[in-house]
C-alpha positions as CSV (number, residue, x, y, z in Angstrom):
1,X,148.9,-21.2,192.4
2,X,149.6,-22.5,195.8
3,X,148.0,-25.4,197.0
4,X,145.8,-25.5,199.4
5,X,147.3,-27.1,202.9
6,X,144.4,-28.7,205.2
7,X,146.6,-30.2,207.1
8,X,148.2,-26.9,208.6
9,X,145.0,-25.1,208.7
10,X,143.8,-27.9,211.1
11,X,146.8,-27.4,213.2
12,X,146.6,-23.8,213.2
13,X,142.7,-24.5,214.9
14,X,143.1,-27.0,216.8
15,X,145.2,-24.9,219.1
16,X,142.8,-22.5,220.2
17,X,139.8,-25.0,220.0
18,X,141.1,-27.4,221.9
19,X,142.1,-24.8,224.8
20,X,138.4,-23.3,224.7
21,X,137.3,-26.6,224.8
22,X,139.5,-27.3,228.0
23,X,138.4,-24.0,229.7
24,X,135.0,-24.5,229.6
25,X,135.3,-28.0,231.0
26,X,137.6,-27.2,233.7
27,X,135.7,-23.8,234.4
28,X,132.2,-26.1,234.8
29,X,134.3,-28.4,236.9
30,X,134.9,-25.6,239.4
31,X,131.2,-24.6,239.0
32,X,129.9,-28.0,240.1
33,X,132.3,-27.9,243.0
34,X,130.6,-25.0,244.4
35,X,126.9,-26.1,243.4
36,X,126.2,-24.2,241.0
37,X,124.9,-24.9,237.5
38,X,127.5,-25.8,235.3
39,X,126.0,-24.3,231.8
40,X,124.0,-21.7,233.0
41,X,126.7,-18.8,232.9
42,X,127.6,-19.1,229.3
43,X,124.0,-19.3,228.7
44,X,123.4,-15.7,230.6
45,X,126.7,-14.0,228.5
46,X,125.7,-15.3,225.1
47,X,122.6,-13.5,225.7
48,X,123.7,-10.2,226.2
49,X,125.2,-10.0,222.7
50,X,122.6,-9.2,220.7
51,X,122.6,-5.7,222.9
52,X,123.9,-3.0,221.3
53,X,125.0,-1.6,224.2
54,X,127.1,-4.5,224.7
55,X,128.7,-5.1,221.6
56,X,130.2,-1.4,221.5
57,X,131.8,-2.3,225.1
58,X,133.3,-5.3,223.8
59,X,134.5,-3.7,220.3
60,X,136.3,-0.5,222.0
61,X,137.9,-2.9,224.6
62,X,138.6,-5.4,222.0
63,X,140.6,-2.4,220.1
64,X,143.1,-1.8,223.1
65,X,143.3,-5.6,223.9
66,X,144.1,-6.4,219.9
67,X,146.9,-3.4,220.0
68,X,148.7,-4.9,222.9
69,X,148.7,-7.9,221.9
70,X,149.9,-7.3,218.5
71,X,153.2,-5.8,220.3
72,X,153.6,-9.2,222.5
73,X,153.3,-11.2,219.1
74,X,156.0,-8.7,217.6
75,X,158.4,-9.7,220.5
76,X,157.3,-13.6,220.3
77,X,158.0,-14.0,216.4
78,X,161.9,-12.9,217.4
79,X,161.8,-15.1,220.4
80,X,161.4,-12.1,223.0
81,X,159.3,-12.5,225.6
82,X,158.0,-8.6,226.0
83,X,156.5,-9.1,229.4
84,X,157.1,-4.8,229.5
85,X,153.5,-4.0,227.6
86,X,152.0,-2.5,230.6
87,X,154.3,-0.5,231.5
88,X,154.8,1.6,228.0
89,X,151.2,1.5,227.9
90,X,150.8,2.9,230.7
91,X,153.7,5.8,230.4
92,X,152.9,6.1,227.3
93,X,149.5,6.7,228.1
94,X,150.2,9.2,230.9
95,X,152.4,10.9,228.6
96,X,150.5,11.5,225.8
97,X,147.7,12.7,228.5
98,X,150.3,15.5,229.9
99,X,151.2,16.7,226.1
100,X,147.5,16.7,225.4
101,X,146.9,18.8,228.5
102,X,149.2,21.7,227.5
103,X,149.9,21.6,223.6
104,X,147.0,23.0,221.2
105,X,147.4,23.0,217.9
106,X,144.7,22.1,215.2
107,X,143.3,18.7,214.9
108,X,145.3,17.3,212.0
109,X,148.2,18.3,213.8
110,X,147.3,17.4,217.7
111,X,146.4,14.0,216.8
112,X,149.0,12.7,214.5
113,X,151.8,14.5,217.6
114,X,150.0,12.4,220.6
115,X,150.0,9.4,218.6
116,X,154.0,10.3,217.7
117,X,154.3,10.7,221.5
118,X,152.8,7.4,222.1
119,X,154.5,5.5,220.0
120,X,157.5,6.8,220.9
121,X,157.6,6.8,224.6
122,X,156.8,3.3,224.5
123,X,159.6,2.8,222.2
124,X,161.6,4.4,224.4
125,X,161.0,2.5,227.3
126,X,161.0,-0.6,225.2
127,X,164.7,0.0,223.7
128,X,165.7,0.1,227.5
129,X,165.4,-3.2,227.8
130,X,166.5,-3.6,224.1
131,X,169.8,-2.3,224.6
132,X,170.6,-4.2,228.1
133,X,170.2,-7.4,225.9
134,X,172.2,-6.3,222.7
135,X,174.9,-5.0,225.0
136,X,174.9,-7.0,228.4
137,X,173.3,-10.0,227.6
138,X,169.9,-9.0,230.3
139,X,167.4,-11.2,229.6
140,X,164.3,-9.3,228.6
141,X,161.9,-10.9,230.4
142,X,163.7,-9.8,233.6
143,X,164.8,-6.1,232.3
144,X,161.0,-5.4,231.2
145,X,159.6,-7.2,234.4
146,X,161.6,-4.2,236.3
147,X,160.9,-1.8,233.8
148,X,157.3,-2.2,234.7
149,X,157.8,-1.2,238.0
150,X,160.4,1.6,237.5
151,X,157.7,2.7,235.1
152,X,154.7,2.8,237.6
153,X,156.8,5.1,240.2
154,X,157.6,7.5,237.4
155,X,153.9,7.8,236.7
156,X,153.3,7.8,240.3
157,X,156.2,11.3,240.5
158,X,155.1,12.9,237.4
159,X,150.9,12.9,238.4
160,X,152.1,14.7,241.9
161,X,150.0,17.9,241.9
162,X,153.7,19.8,242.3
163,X,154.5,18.3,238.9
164,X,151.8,17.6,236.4
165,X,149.0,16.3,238.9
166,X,145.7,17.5,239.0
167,X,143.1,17.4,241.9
168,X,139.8,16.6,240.2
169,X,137.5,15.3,243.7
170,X,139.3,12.5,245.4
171,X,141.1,11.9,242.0
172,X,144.8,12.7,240.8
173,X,144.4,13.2,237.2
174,X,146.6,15.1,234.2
175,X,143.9,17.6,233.7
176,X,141.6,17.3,230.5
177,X,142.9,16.8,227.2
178,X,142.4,20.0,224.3
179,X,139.4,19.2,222.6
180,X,141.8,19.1,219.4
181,X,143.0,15.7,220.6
182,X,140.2,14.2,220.9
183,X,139.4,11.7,218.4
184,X,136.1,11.1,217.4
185,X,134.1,7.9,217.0
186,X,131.3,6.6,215.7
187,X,128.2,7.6,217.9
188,X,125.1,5.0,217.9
189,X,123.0,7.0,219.9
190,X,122.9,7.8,224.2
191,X,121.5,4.5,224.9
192,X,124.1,2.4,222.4
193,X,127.4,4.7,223.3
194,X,130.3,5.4,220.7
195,X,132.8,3.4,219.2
196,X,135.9,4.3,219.3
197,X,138.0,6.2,216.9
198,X,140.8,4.8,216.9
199,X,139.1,1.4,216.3
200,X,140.1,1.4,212.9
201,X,144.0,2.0,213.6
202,X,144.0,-1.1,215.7
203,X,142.9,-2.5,212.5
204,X,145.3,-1.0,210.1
205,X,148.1,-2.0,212.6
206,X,146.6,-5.6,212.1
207,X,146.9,-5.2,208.4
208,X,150.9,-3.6,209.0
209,X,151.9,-6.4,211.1
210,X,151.3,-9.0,208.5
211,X,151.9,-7.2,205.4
212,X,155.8,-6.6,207.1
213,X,155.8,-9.9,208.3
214,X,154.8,-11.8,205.7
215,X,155.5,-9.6,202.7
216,X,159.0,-7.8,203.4
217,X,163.0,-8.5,203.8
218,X,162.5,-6.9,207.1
219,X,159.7,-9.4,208.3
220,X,161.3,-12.2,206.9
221,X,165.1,-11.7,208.8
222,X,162.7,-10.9,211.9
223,X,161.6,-14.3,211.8
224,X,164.4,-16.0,210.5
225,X,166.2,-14.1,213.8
226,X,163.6,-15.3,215.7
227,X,164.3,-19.3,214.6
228,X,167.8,-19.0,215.0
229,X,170.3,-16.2,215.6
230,X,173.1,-18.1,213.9
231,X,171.1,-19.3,210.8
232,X,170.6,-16.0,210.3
233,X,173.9,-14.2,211.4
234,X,175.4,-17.1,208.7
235,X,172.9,-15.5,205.8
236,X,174.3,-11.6,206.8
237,X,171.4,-10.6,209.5
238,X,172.9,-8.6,212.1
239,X,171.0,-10.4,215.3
240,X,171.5,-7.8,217.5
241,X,170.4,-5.0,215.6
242,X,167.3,-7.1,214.8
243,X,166.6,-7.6,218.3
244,X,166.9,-4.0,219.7
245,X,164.5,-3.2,216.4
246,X,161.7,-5.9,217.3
247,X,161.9,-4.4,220.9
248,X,161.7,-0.8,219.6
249,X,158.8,-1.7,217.8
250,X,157.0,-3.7,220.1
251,X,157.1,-1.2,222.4
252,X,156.2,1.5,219.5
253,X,153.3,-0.5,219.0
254,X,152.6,-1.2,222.9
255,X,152.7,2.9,223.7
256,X,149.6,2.9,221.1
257,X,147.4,0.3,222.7
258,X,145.7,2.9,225.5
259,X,145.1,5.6,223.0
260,X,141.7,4.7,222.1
261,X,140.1,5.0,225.3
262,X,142.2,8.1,226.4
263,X,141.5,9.8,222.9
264,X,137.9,8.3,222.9
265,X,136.7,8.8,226.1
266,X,138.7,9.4,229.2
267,X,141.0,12.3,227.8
268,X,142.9,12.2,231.1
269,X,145.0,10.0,232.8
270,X,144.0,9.1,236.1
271,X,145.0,6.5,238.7
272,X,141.6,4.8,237.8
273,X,143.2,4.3,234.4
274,X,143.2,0.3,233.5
275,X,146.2,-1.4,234.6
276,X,147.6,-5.3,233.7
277,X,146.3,-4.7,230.2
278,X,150.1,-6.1,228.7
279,X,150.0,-9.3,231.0
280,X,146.1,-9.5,229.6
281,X,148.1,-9.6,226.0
282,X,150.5,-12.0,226.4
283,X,147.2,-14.5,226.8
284,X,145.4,-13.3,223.9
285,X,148.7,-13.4,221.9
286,X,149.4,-17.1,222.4
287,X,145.6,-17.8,221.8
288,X,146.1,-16.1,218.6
289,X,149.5,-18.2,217.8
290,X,151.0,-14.7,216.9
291,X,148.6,-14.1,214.3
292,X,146.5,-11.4,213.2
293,X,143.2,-12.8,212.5
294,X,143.8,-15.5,215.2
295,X,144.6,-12.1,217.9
296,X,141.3,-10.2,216.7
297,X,139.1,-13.3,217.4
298,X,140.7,-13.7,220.7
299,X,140.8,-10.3,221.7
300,X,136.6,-9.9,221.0
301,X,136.4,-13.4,223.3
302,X,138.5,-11.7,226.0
303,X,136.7,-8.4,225.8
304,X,133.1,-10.8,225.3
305,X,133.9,-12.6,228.4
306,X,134.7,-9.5,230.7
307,X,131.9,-7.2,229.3
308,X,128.9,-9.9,229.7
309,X,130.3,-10.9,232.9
310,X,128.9,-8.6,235.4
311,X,125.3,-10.2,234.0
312,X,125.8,-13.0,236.4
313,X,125.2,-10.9,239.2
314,X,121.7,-10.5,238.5
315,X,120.9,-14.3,237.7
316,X,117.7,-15.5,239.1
317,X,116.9,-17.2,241.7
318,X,121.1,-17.8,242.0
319,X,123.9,-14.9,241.4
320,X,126.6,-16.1,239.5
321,X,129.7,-14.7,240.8
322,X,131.2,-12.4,237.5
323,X,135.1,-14.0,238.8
324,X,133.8,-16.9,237.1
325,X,135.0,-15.3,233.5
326,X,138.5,-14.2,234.8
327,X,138.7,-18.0,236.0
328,X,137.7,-19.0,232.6
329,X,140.1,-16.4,231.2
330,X,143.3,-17.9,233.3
331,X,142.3,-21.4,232.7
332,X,142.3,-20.8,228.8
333,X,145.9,-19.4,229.2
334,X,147.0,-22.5,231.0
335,X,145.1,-24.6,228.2
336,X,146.4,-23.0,225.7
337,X,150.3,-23.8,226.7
338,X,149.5,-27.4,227.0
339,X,147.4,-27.6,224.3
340,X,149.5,-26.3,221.4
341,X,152.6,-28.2,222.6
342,X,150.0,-31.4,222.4
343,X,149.2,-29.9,218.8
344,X,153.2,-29.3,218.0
345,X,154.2,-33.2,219.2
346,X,151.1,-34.6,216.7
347,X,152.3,-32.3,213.9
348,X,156.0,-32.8,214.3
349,X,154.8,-37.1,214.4
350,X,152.8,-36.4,211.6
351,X,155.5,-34.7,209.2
352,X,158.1,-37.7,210.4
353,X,155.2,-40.3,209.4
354,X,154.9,-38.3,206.1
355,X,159.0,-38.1,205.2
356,X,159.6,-41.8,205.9
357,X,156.7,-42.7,203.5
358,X,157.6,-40.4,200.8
359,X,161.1,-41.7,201.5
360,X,159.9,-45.5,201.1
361,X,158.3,-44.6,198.1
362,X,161.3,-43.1,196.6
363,X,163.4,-46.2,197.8
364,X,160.9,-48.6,195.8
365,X,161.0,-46.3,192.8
366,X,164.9,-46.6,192.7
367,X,164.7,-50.3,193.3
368,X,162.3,-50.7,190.7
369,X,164.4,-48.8,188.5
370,X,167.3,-50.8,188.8
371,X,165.4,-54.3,188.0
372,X,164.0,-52.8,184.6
373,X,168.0,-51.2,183.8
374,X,169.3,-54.8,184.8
């Protein structure tokens, strides 16, 4: 039976607590500046969680948030920097939208083909930036950084009303989804709303990503890729295959992340559709140090913080301004970096104190040895 390791299990939290801890102090730091009461706004959001109401809107965003950022991790456990979420999200969104719009077939087959579209068109846009690396040596944060863009003016061509576009009011849209796509949720009455659907694949994506990291060959020469392309080229893993593979898949997984509020609620894709949700994921994926359980908790803060916000703006007798929790939300990004390097230093002193004892020890042992043999 494995033995139980305290010491890493307090380096794996003290990440994360330490850069929550450094937000909120840095975030009440601005709010003195300005004169206002320093505790009062975390004292306003925690209340709003016991509505039901409320902890729907943070579950369902929570879902698309968790998705995303589980396709950043993907890229960060090979060492790629996938800064190209948002835009396969977003084609992939608009794409499934358009299929959706003019394909009917039954249920069991519509839904399985729009998430096939998904994931594939973010593939697809992913491997773009795959191949320039394998083959040209493109870094990918620049390739995906201009992939995002590319990727917003081929939405912006195909939702022309000569094209796919449809004039719904003021509002370009796809046009409305068959009912046949549309995936169901869990429906806690008008005054509650519906959970998503497609909640639970963000949480049997959660359960894939570690059982094939952690419990597979393939997962295992991913990392090993990740630590070191020549360690692993020296033990037979073809490095560049691996890395167009992680980017397929991140991006596989990143065309997935909008489908659970455009199968569970929009059912169009319009230019009101969310945008910077992949930049959103690179935060909640370094807050989650890249793994699952440690992405769903900070996924439901992220989703907590943005969804309890706008309370602020009815404080009595002073409004809070609701920017307040996407200052929080950049500071803890910014805390985050410098706190887990802080954590990496003490742990990397820690193990070196730890060798050059059990070392000593050893060293006495083999001395004492040689006194009793002489």
């Amino acid at each position: 039976m494995k033995k139980f390791d305290k010491e890493r299990l307090l380096l794996a939290v003290a990440g994360p607590v330490m850069a929550l801890v450094a937000a909120i102090l840095l975030t009440s730091v601005v709010l003195i500046a300005s004169g206002k009461n320093p505790f009062e706004p975390y004292g306003l959001m925690l209340e709003q969680i016991p509505f039901s109401d409320v902890q729907v809107l943070i579950l369902n965003q929570a879902s698309l948030y968790y998705i995303a950022a589980l396709a950043v991790a993907l890229g960060f456990r090979m060492n790629l920097f996938n800064i190209g979420v948002d835009g396969q999200y977003r084609l992939a969104a608009m794409m499934v939208a358009v299929v959706g719009a003019h394909v009917a077939l039954p249920s069991f087959l519509q839904i399985p083909l729009l998430l096939l579209v998904g994931s594939l068109t973010g593939a697809f846009w992913a491997g773009i930036a795959g191949v320039l690396k394998v083959t040209r040596g493109v870094s990918e944060v620049v390739a995906t950084i201009m992939l995002n863009a590319i990727a917003t003016s081929v939405i912006g061509y195909l939702t022309l009303r000569e094209n796919f576009g449809v004039l719904v009011g003021d509002n370009v849209t796809t046009g409305e989804m068959k009912e046949s796509g549309w995936v169901p949720g869990i429906n806690l009455g008008a005054d509650v709303g519906e959970i998503y659907g497609l909640v639970f694949l963000a949480a049997a994506l959660g359960i894939g990503y570690w059982v094939v990291l952690n419990r597979t060959r393939f997962g295992f020469d991913l990392r090993a890729t990740g630590e070191s392309e020549t360690a692993a080229a020296a033990s037979g893993v073809n490095a560049k295959r691996m890395v167009l593979t992680a980017m397929l898949i991140s991006g596989a997984v990143a065309g997935l992340s909008g489908l659970p509020l455009l199968l569970g609620d929009a059912h169009t894709y319009s230019l009101s559709f969310p945008t910077g949700l992949g930049f959103t994921a690179i935060g909640i994926a370094l807050l989650g140090r890249n793994n699952p359980g440690g992405i769903a908790l900070a996924a439901l803060l992220w989703a907590f913080l943005e969804k309890t916000s706008p309370a602020l703006d009815y404080a009595t007798p002073v409004a809070y301004e609701k920017e307040i929790a996407t200052i929080m939300q950049g500071l803890i990004v910014f805390a985050v970096v410098i706190s887990y390097e802080f954590v990496r230093q003490w742990g990397l002193r820690r193990q070196q104190k730890r060798v050059g004892a059990e070392l000593a020890a050893q060293a006495a042992n083999n001395n004492a040895k040689k006194e009793v043999a002489a």
